[in-house]
C-alpha positions, -999 to 999 in steps of 0.1 A, spaced: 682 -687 -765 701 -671 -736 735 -664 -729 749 -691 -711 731 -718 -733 749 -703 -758 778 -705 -742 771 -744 -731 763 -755 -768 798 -740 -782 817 -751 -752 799 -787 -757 797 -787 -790 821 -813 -798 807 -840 -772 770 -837 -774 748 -856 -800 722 -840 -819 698 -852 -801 709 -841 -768 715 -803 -782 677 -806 -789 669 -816 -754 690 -782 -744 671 -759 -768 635 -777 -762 636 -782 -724 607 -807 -716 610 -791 -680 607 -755 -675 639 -746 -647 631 -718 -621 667 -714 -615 688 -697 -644 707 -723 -660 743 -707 -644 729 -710 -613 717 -742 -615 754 -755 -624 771 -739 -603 793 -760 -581 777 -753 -547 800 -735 -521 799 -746 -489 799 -726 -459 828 -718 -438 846 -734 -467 881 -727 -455 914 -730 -483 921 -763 -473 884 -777 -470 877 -801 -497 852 -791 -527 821 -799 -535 807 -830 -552 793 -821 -589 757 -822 -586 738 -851 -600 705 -849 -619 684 -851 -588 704 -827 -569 700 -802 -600 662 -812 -601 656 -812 -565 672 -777 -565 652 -763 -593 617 -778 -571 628 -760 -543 632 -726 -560 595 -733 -577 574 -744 -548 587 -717 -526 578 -688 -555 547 -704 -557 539 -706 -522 559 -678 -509 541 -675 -475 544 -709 -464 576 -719 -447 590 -759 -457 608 -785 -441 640 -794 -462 625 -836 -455 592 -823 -466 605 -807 -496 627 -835 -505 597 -858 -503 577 -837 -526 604 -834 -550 608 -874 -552 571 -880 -556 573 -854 -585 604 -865 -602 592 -904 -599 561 -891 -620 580 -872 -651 584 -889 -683 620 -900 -692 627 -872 -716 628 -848 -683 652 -873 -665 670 -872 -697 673 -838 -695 682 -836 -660 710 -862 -669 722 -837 -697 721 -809 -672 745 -827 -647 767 -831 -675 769 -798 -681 772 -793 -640 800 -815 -638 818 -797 -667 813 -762 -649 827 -782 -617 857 -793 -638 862 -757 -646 861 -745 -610 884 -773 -599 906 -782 -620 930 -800 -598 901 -825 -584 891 -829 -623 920 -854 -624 906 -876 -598 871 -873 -612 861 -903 -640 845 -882 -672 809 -892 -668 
């Protein structure tokens, strides 16, 4: 178990089920992005002081994400569209069982906890998922 699972489970400890701290240390879905990475609140660029932060990313966004990383290590040489990409990554999360959406939907938990973390001041106006 790495790290920052680690660090997820004891941080989470007191909100996730059994079940779900399963999910976390059985992944039905091998990630291509390091978990930390993966939760990261995006930054945009040119993001000034005043600019306004990021939205928490969703389970397809983390999903999506984590496609994007694997077909291009896979396929290094070939150079994507983002639409093409995006299309690939719908026709492939449309065919994964429900225990990988699950886990997706555990992972944007976790996202939108991290996102809390970096702004704390927008975690006000944010509903607790």
């Amino acid at each position: 178990m790495t790290t920052s699972l680690e660090a997820y489970l004891s941080a989470f400890a007191d909100i996730l089920t059994s079940d779900e701290r399963n999910l976390l240390l059985n992944p039905p879905y091998v990630l291509d992005v390091p978990l930390d990475s993966l939760i990261e609140p995006m930054r945009r660029r040119n993001q000034t002081r005043y600019s306004r932060p990021p939205r928490p990313a969703n389970s397809w966004v983390l999903f999506c994400k984590n496609f994007n990383r694997r077909l291009r290590s896979q396929y290094p040489e070939q150079s994507y569209m983002l639409a093409a990409v995006t299309r690939m990554a719908m026709n492939d999360w449309n065919n994964q069982p429900i225990v990988v959406r699950q886990y997706f939907d555990l992972l944007s938990r976790l996202a939108m906890q991290r996102h809390r973390e970096v702004y704390p001041l927008l975690a006000q106006t944010i509903p607790s998922a």
